[in-house]
N, C-alpha and C positions, 0 to 999 in steps of 0.2 A: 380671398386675401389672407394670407399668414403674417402677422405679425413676429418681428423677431425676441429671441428668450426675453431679453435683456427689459426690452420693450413691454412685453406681456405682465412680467414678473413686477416690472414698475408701476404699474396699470394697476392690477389687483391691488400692491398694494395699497396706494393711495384711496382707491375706492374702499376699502376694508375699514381702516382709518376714520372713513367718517360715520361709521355705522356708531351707533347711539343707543344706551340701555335701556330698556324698557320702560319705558315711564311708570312714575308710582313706586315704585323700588325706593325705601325709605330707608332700610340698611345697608352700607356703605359696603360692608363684602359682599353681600347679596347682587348688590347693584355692577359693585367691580367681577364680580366671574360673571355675571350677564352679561356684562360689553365685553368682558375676552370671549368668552365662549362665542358670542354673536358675531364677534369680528373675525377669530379665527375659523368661524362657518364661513363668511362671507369670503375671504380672500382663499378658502379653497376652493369655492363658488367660481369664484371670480378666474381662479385658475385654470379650471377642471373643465369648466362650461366650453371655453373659447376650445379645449382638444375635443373635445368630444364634437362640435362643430367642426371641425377639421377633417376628422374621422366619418364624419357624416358626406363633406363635401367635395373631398376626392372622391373619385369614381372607381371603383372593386376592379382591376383587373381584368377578372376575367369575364366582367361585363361589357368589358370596351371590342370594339372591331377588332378583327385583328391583326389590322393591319396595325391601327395606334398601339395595342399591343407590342410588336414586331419595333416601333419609332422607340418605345418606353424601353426598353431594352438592348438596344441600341444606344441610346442617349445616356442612361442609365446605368449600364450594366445590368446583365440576368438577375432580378431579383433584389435590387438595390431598392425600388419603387415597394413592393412590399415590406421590406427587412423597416424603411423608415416609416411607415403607416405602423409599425407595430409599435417600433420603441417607444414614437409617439402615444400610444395606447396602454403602456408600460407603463409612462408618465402619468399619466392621465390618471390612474388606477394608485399609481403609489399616491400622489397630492390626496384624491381622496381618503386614500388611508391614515396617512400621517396628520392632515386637516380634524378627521372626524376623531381620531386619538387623542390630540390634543386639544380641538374642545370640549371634550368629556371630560379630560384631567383641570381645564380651567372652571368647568363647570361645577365641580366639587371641592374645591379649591374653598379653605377653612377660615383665610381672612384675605383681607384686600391685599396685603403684603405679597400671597403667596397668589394670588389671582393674578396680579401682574406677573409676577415671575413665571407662572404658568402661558401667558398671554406669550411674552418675551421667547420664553422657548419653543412655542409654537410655529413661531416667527421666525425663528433662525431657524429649527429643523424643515419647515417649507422653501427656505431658501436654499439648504444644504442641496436639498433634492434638485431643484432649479440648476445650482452649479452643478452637479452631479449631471444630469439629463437632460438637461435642458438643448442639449447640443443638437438633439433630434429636432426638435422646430425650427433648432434653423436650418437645419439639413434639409425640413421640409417646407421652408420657405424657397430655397434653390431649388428645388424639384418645381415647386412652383411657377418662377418663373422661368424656368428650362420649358415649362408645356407650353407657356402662355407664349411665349416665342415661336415653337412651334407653326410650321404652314399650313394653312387650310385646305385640306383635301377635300371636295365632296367625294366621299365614300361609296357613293351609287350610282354617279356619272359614267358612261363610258369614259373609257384614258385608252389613247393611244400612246404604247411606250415606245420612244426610241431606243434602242436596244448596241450595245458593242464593245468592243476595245473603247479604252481610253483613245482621244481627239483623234476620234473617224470622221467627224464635222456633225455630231449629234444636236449639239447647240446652233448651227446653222439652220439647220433643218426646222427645227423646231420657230424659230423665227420668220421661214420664208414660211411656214403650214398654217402659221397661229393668226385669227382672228385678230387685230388690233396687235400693243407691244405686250410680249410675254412677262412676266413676273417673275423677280426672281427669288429664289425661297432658296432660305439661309436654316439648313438644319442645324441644330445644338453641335455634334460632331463633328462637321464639315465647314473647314473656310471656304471652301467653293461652293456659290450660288448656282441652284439646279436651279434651270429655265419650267417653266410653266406657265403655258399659253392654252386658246380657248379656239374651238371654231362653231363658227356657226351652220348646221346644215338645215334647211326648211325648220328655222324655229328653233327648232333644237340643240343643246351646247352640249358640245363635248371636251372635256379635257385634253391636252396632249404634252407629252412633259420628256425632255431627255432623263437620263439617267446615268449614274458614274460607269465608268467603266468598267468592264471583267477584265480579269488577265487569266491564263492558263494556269489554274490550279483546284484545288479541291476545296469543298465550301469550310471545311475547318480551318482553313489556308486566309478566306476571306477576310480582307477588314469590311470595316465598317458602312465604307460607301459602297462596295460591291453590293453586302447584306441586306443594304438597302434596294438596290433595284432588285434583287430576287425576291425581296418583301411586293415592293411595288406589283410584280407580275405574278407572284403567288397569291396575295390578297385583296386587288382592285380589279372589277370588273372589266380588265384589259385586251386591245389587239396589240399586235405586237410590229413594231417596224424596224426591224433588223436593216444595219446599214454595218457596209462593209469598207475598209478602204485597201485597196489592194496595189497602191502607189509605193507604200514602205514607209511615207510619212508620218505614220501615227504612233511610228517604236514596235508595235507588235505586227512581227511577221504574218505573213497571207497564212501560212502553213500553221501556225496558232489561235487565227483568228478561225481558219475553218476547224480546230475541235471545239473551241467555242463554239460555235457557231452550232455545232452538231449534238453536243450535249444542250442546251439551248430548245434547239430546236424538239429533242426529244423528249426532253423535262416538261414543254408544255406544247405538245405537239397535239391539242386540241382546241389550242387557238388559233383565231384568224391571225394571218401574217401577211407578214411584206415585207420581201429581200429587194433593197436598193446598193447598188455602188457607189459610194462620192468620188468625190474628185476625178470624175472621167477623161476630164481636160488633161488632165497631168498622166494617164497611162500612156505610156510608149505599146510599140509593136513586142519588144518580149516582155514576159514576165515578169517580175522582182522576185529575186531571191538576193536574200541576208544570208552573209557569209557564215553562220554557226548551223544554220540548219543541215541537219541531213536529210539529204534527199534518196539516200541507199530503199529505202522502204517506202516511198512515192506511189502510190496507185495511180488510176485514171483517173480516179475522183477528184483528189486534190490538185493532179494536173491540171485537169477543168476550170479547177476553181481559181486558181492563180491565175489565168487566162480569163476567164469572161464572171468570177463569183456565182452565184447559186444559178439554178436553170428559174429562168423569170422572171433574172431581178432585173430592176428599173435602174440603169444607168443614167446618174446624176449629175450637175457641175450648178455650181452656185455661182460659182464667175460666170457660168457663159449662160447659165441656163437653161441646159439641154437637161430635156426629161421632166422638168418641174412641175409643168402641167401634165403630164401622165400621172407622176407621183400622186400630183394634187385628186386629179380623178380617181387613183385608185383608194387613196385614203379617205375619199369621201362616201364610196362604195363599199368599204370594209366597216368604218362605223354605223354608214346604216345596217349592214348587216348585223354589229355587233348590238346596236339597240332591239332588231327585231329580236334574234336571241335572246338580251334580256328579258324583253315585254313575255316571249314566247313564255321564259322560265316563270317568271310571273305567275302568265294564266296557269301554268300546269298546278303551281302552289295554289294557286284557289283553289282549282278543281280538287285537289286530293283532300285538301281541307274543306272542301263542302261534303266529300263524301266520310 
């Protein structure tokens, strides 16, 4: 929990305030620079302690997954989550400085007159800083609750990702597969709620979750929700279930969806997969084609693909329900696959670490 500047700053004071001079002190400046000096120890105490808790309590970067990682900077911006751990730190360092400077100067302080005024300015130049700086806790109270918002991923779970163009029926899918009702998880970035559902096979829970959609372009090109499911499939334990729609319904052309699809496929062409079609119900006998595509430069490939999508995919309808129990069965055969996998990687880390 971060307290905000305004908040913190009010805090210490008050506690400082009631700190009390040393008993026995029977000379009245003696006694007076012993309660400034003590007091303006304590409300630098009082300041200094709560950052340095801070600094303690967030977690290092480059300690985290990295998939949360990949979320922090995303949410964030590249390097925003550090830059405010630092000023924070800045902070924390000047208070100590300017605190122990000025109870030194109270503490030698020649009569009670000059011991207040000592006390006084100590007082104001802590709070100089405060306005000054202060701006960084609260910056790091927003980061705060930006993570604490954040959805809970198990990190170790198999996930099956749904993969594609923006509304291929990703979030359908993911409903008719999921154990019970899916959850929907609200990232810091995004008004739209990504679905995340659960299945159960013998015992066993795996994740399955859609994910935004790709468009054709290059990943410098990406915003943010793309970034994310490339996060999702580069750093969670993932199979992947590539769904296509080859209706024209979903804005992006067959002919864009298949280099998607190919880049894709070749970026993590070491994962278990699964190519499904949706909306089967809705294909007619030809093709779709959008009128800006050129088709001058058309191979067999993409021919094919317009026509039936990838060789093996599971032809889909959520209206009618043709194919769903294939689907079902194949993704329950690709997760076990994907846990033996992991368990496999597993043993192999013992082993290399016993030897």
């Amino acid at each position: 929990m971060v307290m905000p500047s305004i908040d913190l700053y009010a805090s210490a004071l008050r506690k400082s305030k009631r700190v009390q001079p040393t008993k026995g002190i029977a000379n009245i400046a003696k006694r007076e620079r012993n309660r400034g000096a003590k007091q303006l120890d304590a409300f630098m105490k009082e300041l200094a302690l709560p950052l340095k808790g801070y600094m303690e309590s967030f977690p290092r970067k480059k300690l985290l997954h990295p998939y949360e990682r990949s979320l922090i900077d995303l949410t964030l911006g590249d390097g925003k989550y550090e830059e405010v751990l630092g000023k924070v730190d800045v902070l924390r360092k000047k208070v100590q400085s300017v605190g122990k400077e000025h109870a030194s100067l109270c503490a030698k302080a020649l009569s009670k007159k000059e011991a207040e005024e000592r006390l006084s300015e100590g007082v104001e130049k802590l709070e100089l800083v405060f306005q000054q700086q202060g701006g960084a806790v609260d910056d790091l109270l927003t980061i705060a609750k930006v993570l604490r918002a954040m959805p809970v991923v198990d990190l170790e779970m198999p996930t099956l990702c749904l993969v594609g163009a923006p509304n291929v029926g990703k979030s359908s899918l993911v409903r008719i597969l999921s154990t019970g009702k899916p959850e929907i998880c609200n990232y810091p970035f995004t008004t739209r709620g990504i679905l995340m559902g659960h299945i159960v096979l013998n015992y066993q829970r795996f994740q399955v979750t859609d994910t935004p959609g790709l468009l054709r372009r290059c990943d410098e090109d990406r915003n943010n929700l793309e970034k994310l499911t490339l996060a999702v499939l580069t750093h969670l334990p993932t199979a992947v279930l590539y769904v296509h729609d080859l209706t024209g319904e979903c804005g992006t052309s067959p002919s864009d969806q298949f280099q998607i699809y190919k880049e894709m496929k070749e970026r993590f062409k070491d994962y278990l997969w699964i190519d499904a079609v949706s909306k089967c119900d809705l294909l007619g006998g030809s093709p779709v084609m959008y009128a800006k595509e050129d088709r001058s430069s058309d191979d067999a490939e993409i021919i094919k693909y317009r026509e039936r999508g990838p060789d093996e995919s599971i032809h889909v309808s959520v209206k009618t329900e043709q194919g769903l129990n294939e689907l079902k069965n194949k993704v329950k055969e690709v997760l076990s696959s994907e846990m033996e996998k992991i368990q496999s990687g597993e043993k192999t880390d013992q082993s290399v670490a016993t030897c």
